[in-house]
N, C-alpha and C positions, 0 to 999 in steps of 0.2 A: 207111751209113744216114744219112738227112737228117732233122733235128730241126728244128721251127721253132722260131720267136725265143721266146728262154727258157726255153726246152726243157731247154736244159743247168743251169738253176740249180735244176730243181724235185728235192726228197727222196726219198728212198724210198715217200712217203707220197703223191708225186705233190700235191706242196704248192708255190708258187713263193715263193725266198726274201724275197723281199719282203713277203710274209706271215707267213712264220716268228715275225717280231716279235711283230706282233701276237697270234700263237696264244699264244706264252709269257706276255705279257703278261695274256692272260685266264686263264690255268689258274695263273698265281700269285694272282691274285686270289681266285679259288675255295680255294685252301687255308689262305691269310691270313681266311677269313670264318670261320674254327672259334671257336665261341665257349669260350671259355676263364674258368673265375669266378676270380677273386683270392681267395683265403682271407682275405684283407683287408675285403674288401664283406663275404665270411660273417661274418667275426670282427664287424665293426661294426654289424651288424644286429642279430646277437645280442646285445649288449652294451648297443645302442640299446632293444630289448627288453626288456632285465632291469631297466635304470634308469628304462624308464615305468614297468613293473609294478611297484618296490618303490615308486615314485614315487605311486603312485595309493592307496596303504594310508597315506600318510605325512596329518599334519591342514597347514592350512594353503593358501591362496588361491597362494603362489609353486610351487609343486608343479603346478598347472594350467597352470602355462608351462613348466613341465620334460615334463610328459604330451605334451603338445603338440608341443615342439619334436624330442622323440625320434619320435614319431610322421612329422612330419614329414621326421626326416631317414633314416627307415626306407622313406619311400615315393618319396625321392629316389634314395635308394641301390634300390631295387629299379626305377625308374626305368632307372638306368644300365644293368643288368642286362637290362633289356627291349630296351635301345637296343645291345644288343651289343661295351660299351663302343668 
């Protein structure tokens, strides 16, 4: 039986090796995009949380930069989360 040229390097799948790369190269991509959250980002958000909210009960004009800055770094951090680290 007569094959033509490269005929002989294609798979099972009727794929030519010179391809093969690149398919694996895509379908490991696809697996590495599972988003996965660090118990780290939760633990800090929450924690970020608790210290505006005791924060905002306390008297005092320096508390408004603690409100703030936890805030802000709750909307980073949920940022990151968005962004799929």
């Amino acid at each position: 039986m007569v094959t033509e040229p490269g005929e002989e390097h294609k798979d099972n799948r009727n794929i030519h090796s010179a391809y093969q790369g690149a398919i694996r190269s895509q379908t490991n991509i696809s697996l590495k995009r599972e988003m996965k959250i660090r118990p780290q980002i939760i633990l800090a958000i929450l924690v970020l949380g608790i210290v505006s909210c005791l924060s905002i009960f306390q008297d005092g004009d320096q508390y408004i930069a603690i409100v703030t800055g936890c805030t802000g770094g709750i909307i980073a951090l949920g940022m990151k989360l968005l962004d799929g680290e």
